[in-house]
matplotlib code that plots the C-alpha trace (Angstrom):
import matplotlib.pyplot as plt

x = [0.0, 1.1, 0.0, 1.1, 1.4, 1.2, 1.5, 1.3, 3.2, 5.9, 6.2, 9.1, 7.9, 11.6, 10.7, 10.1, 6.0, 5.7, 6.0, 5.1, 8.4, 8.6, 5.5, 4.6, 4.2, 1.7, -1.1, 1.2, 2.7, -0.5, -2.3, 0.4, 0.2, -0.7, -2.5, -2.9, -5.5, -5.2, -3.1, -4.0, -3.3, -3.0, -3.6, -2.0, -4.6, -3.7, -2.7, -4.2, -3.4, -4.2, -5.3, -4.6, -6.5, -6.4, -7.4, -7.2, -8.3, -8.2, -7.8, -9.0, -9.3, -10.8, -13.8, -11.6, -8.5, -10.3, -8.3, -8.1, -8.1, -8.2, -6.7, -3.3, -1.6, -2.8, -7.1, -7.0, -6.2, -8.6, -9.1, -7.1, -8.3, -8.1, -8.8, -9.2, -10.4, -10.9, -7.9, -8.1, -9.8, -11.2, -13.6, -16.6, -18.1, -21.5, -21.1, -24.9, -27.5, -29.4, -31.9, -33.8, -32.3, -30.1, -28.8, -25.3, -23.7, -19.7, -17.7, -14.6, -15.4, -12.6, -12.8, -10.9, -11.6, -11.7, -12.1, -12.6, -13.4, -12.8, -13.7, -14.0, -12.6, -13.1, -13.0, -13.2, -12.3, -11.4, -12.6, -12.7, -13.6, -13.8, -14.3, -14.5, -12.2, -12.8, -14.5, -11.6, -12.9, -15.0, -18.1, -20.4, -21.3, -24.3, -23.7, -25.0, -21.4, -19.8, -17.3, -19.1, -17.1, -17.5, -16.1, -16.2, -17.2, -17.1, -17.3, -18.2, -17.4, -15.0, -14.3, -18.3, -19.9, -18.1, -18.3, -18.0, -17.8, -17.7, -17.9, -18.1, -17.5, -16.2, -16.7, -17.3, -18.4, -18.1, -18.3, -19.0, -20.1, -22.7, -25.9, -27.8, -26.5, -28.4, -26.6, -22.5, -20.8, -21.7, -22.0, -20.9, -21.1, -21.8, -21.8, -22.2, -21.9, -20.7, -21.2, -17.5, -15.7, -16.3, -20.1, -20.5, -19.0, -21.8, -24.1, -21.3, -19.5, -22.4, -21.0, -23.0, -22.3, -23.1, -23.0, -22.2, -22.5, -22.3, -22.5, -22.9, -20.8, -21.8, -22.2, -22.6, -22.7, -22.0, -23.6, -26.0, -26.4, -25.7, -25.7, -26.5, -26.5, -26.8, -27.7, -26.5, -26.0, -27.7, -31.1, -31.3, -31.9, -33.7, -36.2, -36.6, -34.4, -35.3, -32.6, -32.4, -32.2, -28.4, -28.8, -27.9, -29.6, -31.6, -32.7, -36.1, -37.4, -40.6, -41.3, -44.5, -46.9, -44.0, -43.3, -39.8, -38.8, -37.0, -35.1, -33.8, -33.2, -31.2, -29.4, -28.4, -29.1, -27.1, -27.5, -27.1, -27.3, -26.9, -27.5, -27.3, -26.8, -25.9, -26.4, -26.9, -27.1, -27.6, -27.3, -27.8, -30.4, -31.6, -29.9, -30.1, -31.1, -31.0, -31.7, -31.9, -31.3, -33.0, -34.4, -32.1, -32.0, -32.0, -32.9, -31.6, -30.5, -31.2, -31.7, -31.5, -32.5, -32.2, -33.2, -30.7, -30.3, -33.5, -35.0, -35.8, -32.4, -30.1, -30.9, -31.5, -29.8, -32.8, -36.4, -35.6, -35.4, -35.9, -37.1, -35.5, -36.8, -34.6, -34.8, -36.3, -35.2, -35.8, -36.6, -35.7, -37.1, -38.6, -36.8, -37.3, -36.7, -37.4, -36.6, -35.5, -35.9, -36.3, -36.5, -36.2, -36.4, -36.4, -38.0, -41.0, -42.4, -39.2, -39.6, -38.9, -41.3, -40.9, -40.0, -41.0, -39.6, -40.0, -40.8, -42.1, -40.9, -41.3, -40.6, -42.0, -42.9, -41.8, -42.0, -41.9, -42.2, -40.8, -39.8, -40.5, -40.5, -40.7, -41.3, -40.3, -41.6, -43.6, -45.0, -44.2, -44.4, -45.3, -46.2, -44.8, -46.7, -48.1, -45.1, -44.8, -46.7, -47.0, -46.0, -47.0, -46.7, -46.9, -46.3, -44.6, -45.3, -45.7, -45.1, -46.6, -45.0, -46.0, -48.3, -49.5, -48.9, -49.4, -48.9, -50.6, -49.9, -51.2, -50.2, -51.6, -52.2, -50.5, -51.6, -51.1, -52.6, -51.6, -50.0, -50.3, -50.4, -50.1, -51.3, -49.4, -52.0, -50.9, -51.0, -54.0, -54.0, -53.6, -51.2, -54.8, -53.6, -52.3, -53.7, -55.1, -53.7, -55.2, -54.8, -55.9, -56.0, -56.7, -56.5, -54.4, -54.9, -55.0, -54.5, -55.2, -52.3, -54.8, -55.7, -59.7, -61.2, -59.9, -60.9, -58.9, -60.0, -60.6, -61.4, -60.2, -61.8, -60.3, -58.6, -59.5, -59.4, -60.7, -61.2, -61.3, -61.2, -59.2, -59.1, -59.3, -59.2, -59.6, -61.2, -64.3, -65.2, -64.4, -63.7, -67.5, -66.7, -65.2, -68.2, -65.8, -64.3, -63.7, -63.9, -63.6, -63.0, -63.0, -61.5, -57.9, -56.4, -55.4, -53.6, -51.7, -50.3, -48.1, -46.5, -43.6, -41.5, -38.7, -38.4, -39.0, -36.6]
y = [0.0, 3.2, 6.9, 9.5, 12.7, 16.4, 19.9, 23.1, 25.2, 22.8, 20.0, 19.2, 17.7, 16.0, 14.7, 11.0, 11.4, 9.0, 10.8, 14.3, 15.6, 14.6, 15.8, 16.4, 20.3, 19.5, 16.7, 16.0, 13.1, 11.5, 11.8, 8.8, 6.6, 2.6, 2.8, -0.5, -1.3, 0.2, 2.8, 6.6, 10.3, 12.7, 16.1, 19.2, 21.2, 24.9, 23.6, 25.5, 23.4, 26.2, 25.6, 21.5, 18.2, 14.7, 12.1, 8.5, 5.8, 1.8, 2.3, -0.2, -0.8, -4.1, -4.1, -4.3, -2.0, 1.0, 3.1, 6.9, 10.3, 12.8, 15.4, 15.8, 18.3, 21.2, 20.7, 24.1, 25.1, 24.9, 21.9, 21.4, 22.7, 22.2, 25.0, 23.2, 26.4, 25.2, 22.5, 18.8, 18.5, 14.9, 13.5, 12.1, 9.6, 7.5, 5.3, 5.5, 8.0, 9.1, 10.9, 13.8, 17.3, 18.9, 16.2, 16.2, 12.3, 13.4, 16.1, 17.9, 18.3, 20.1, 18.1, 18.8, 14.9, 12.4, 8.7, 6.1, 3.0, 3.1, 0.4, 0.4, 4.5, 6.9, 10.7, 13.0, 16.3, 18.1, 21.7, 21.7, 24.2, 25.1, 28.6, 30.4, 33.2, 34.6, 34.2, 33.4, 30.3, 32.9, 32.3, 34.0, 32.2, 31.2, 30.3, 26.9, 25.1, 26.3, 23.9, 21.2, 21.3, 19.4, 19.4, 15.8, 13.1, 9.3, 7.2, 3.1, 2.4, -0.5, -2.0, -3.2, -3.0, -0.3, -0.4, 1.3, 4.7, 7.6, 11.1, 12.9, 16.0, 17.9, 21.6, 21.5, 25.3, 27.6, 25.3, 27.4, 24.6, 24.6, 26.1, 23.4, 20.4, 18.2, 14.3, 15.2, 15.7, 19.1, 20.5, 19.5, 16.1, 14.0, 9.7, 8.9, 4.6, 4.5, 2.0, 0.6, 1.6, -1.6, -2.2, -6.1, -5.9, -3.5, -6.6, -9.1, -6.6, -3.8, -0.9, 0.4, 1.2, -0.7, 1.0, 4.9, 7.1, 10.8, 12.0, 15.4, 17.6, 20.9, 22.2, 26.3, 28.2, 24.6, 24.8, 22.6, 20.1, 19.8, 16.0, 14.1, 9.9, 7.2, 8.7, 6.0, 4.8, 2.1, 3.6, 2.4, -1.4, 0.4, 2.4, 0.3, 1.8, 1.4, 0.6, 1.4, -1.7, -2.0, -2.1, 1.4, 2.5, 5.5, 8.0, 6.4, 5.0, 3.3, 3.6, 1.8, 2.4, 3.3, 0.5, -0.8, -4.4, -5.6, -7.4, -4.8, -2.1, -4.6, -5.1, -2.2, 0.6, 2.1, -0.5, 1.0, 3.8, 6.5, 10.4, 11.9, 15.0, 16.9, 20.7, 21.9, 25.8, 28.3, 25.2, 26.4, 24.1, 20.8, 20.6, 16.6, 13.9, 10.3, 8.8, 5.0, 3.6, 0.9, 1.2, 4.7, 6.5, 10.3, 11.7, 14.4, 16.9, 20.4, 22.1, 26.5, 28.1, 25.8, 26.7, 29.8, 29.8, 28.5, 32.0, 33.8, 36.5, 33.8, 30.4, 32.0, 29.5, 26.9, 26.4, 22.9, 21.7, 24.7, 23.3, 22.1, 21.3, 20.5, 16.9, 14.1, 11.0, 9.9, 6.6, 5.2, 2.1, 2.5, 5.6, 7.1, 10.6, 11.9, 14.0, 16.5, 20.6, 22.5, 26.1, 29.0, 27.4, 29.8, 31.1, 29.6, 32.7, 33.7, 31.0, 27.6, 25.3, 23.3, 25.3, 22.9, 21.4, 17.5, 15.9, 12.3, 11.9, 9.2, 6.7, 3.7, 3.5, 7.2, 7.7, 10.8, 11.0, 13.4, 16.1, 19.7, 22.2, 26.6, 29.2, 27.0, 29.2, 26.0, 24.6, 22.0, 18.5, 17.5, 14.1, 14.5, 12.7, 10.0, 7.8, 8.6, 5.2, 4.1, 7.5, 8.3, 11.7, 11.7, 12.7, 15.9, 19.6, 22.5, 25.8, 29.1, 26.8, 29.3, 28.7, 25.4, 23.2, 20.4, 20.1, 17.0, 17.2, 13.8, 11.9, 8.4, 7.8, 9.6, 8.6, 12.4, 11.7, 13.1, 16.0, 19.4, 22.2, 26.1, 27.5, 31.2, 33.9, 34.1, 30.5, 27.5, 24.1, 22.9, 24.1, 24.8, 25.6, 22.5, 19.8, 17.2, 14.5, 11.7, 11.8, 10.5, 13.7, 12.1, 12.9, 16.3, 19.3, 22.4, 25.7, 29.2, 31.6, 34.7, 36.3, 36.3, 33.3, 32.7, 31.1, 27.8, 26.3, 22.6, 20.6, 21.7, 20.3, 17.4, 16.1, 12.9, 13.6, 12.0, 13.6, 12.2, 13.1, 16.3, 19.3, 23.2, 25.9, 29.2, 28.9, 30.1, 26.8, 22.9, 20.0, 19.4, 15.9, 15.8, 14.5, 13.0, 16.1, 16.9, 20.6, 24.0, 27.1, 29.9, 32.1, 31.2, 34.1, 32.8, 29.9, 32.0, 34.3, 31.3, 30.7, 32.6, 31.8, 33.7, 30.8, 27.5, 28.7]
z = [0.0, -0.9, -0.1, -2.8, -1.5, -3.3, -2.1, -4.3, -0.9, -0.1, -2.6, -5.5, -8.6, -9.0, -5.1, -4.5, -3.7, -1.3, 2.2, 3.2, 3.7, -0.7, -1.7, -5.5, -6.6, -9.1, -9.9, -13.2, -11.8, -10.0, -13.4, -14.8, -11.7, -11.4, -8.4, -6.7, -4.4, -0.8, -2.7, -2.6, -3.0, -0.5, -1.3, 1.4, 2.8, 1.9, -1.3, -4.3, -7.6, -10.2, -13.7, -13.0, -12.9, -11.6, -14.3, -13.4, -15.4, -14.8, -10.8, -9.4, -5.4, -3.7, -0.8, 1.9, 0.1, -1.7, -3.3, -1.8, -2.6, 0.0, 2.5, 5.0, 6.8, 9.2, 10.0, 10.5, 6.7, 4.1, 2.2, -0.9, -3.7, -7.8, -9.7, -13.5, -15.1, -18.5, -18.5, -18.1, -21.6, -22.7, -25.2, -24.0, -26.4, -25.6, -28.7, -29.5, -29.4, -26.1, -26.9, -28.7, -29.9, -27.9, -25.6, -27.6, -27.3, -28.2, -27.6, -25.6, -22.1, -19.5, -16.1, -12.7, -11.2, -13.7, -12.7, -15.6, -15.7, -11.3, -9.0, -5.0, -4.9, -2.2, -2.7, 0.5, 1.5, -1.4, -3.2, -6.6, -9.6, -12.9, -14.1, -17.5, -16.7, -20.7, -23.7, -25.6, -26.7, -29.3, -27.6, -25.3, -22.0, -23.4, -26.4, -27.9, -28.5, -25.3, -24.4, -21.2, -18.0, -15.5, -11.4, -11.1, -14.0, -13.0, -16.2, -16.6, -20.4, -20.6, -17.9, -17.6, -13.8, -11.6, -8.1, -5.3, -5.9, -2.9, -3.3, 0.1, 1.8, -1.4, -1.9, -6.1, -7.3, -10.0, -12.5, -15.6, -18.4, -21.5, -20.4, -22.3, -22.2, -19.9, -20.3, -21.7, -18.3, -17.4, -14.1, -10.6, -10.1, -13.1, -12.7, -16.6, -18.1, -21.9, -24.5, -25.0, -28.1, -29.8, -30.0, -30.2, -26.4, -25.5, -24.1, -23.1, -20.4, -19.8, -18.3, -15.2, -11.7, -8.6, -5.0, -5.7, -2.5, -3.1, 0.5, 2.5, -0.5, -1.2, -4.4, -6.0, -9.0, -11.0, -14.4, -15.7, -13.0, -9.5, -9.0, -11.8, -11.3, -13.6, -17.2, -19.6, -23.5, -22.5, -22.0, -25.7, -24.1, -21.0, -23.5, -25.8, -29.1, -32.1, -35.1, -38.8, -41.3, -40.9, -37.0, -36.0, -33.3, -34.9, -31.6, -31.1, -28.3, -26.8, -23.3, -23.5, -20.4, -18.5, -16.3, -15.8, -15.7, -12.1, -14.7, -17.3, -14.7, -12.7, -15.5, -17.2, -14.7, -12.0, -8.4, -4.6, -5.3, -2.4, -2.6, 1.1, 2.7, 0.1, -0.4, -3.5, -4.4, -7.4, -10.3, -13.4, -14.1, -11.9, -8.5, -7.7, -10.3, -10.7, -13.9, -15.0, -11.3, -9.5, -6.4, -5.7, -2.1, -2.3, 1.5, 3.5, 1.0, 0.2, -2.6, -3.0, -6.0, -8.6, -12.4, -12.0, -15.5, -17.4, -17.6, -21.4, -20.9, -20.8, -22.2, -25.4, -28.3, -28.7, -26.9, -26.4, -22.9, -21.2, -17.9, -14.7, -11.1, -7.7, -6.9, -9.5, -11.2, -14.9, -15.7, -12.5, -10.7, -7.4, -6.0, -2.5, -2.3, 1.6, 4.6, 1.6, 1.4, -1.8, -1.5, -4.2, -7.4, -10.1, -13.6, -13.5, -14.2, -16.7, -19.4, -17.4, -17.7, -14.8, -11.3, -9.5, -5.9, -7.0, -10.3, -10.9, -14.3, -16.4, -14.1, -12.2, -8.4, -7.2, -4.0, -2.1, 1.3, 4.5, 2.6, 3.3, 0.0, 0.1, -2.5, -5.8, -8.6, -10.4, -7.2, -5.2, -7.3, -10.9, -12.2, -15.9, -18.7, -20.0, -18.8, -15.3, -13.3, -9.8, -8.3, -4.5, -2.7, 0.5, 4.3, 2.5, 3.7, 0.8, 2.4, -0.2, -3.2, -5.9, -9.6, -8.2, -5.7, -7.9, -11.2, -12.9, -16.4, -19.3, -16.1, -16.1, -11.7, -8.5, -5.4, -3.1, 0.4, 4.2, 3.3, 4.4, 1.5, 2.8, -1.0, -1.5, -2.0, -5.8, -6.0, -6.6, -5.3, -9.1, -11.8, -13.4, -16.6, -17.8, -14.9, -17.6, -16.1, -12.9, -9.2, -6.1, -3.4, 0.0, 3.5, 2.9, 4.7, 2.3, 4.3, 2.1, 3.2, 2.4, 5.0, 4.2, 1.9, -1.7, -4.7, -5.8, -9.3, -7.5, -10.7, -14.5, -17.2, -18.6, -15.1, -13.7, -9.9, -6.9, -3.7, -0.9, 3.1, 2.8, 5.1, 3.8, 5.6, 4.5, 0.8, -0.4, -2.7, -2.3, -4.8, -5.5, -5.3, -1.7, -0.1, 3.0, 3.2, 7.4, 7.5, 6.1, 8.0, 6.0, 8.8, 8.9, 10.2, 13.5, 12.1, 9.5, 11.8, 13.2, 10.3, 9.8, 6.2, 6.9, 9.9, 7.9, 4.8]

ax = plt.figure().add_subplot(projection="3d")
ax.plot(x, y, z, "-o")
ax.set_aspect("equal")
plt.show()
């Protein structure tokens, strides 16, 4: 076992590396390294590695001997820190198509923590960023072909399952990437599986992730993502791609009523995985997502004014995915999100069509429970589309979630019961203007924040609600169709005047 050790104040690239006193100056050296397992890389605190990177690719550590990466020296000093700004330039290629326009599948992206094709790896207590200091690159910020960049990527392509992966207590901010690009890695924290370079070994060593555990970091001003887990090339086997006569796969997919198979997720998704503690603040667009996972854990996290970015005076280049929320999977089986906050998510009202705190999107058997929302400009949850199944919301609190607390759009079934809904005064119950989807309401208690009755539009035309044994206090009209309902009191004054915002956010 051996510790590598680098230090940007004290260290001597012509040093030996292996103790303290003959530290590394720069991350040069570590970039070239066989790393064995129980090896790992020991970064000074105080140490500020400017306009560097750490790649590693092929390390591979064992359950009981992980390979390393973290901090030494003084606990008083800051963390160590790598400043990438624009360096550390590699070419992501997905080998396959994944997706509509303009979810880009190749191209350069600059990342300051690289790991490839890494097993059984631990990553602590390191800050890490990646700034665009210019626009010498020719574009503007926000132009369409900005370069993606990326604080961390971790990448299965080769190698097949990866395993083991921790990410915790990392500082990852200003991360200045593509302001459209939703799947190349682009943002903070981006977990991303390949289709290997030669195709025919795409089914006969699948390359996924098992056991990833990203784990009370915090993470600002990173552009597009915050925490982004599991997208993958082989969503084309997950979804159901179709292929042109010669066998390429051609960018369609069918999704078919939505429901995953145990079986296929198992196989080709991301396993264990684990998203906990994390704060995530001021992403450009989605703070924390997990996408083509089984069975995924997302509690205890926190996201602040997400959607920074989707708003009509700066994602300008194309219309086309101009939405984001705070915390959601895609495509996942079975996730739990709860004991989560969302507060401040943004633009709703400035071109983003989403806003929302929580999104069940096209997946199968979300579950949110526990989790406490404030002020999101689109509401407090959405059940998107025709493909999103077996969802359940509930045990949740929505405090003056703004538009609608809940947004039901084409949606085929959400179950929403025992939760408590304080509507804003400039607010409905219902994202009325496009709720044409199904729910079950039950057992909620629906509390108007104005301070004399309002008016909620209960029932649009074309949704297929049912109401059942909820509370409201302080509306003028009810869901017609709440015959069970326990109360109303229109006089709510009493009960509003305990609840102070400023407090809860």
């Amino acid at each position: 076992m051996t510790i590598y050790y680098c230090s940007s104040e004290h260290g001597d690239d012509n040093a030996g590396g292996t103790s303290p006193n003959e530290a590394w100056r720069t991350l040069t050296k570590l970039r070239s390294l066989t790393l064995n397992p129980g090896d790992g890389i020991a970064l000074e605190r105080g140490s500020q590695f400017e306009r560097d990177y750490l790649h590693l690719t092929g390390a591979h550590g064992t359950p009981k001997r992980p390979i390393t990466i973290g901090a030494y020296g003084n606990e008083a000093l800051p963390r160590p820190a790598i400043h990438c700004d624009g360096e550390g330039v590699w070419f992501e290629d997905y080998h396959a198509p994944i997706g509509g326009c303009p979810h880009r599948s190749k191209g350069e992206v600059s990342t300051a923590l690289l790991l490839f094709d890494c097993s059984y790896i631990e990553v602590r207590d390191v800050e890490i960023s990646n700034r665009r200091l210019d626009d010498s690159d020719g574009h503007a910020y926000n132009d369409l072909d900005v370069m993606d960049r990326t604080g961390v990527t971790v990448i299965a392509q080769e190698y097949g399952t990866c395993r083991h992966i921790v990410l915790e207590h990392l500082y990852v901010h200003d991360v200045h990437g593509n302001v459209y690009d939703k799947h190349m890695a682009n943002g903070g924290i981006y977990v991303i599986a390949h289709f290997p370079n030669d195709p025919a070994r795409a089914k006969r060593r699948i390359a996924r992730f098992d056991d990833v555990r990203i784990l009370n970091n915090t993470v600002r001003d990173v552009n597009r993502w915050g925490i982004g887990v599991g997208y993958t090339a082989y969503l084309n086997y997950i979804d159901n791609g179709g292929k042109d006569a010669d066998g390429t796969w051609n960018n369609t997919f069918d999704y078919g009523d939505g429901r995953i198979s145990n079986e296929t997720i198992a196989t080709y998704g991301a396993t264990n995985v684990l998203i906990e503690g994390n704060t995530v603040e001021r992403a450009g667009g989605d703070a924390i997502t997990v996408m083509y996972c089984d069975r995924p854990i997302i509690r205890h996290n926190v996201s602040r004014e997400a959607a920074a970015q989707i708003c009509d005076d700066i994602y300008t280049a194309t219309l086309n995915d101009k939405v984001a929320a705070a915390i959601w999977p895609w495509r996942c089986k079975n996730a739990l999100f709860e004991y989560n906050m969302a507060f401040d998510t943004l633009n709703a009202d400035q071109g983003n069509g989403d806003g929302q705190a929580w999104d069940a999107d096209y997946g199968d058997g979300t579950i949110y429970r526990h989790n406490y929302s404030h002020n999101n400009s689109g509401g407090a949850v959405m059940f998107c589309n025709e493909k999103a199944v077996n969802s359940e919301f509930y045990n949740n609190v929505s405090d003056r979630d703004r538009m609608g607390a809940i947004d039901i759009p084409r949606n085929p079934d959400a179950f929403i019961h025992d939760n408590v809904f304080i509507i804003a005064t400039d607010a409905e119950p219902l994202r009325t203007a496009r709720a044409d989807g199904t729910a079950r309401i039950e057992h909620n208690m629906f509390i108007s924040a104005e301070t004399r009755p309002g008016h909620a539009q209960w029932h649009p035309r074309g949704s297929h609600i049912e109401y059942r044994g909820n509370t409201y206090l302080g509306f003028a009209n009810l869901p017609e169709d709440d015959n069970n309902n326990i109360s109303n009191i229109p006089d709510n004054t009493q009960l509003i005047s305990f609840i102070d915002p400023t407090a809860l956010s």
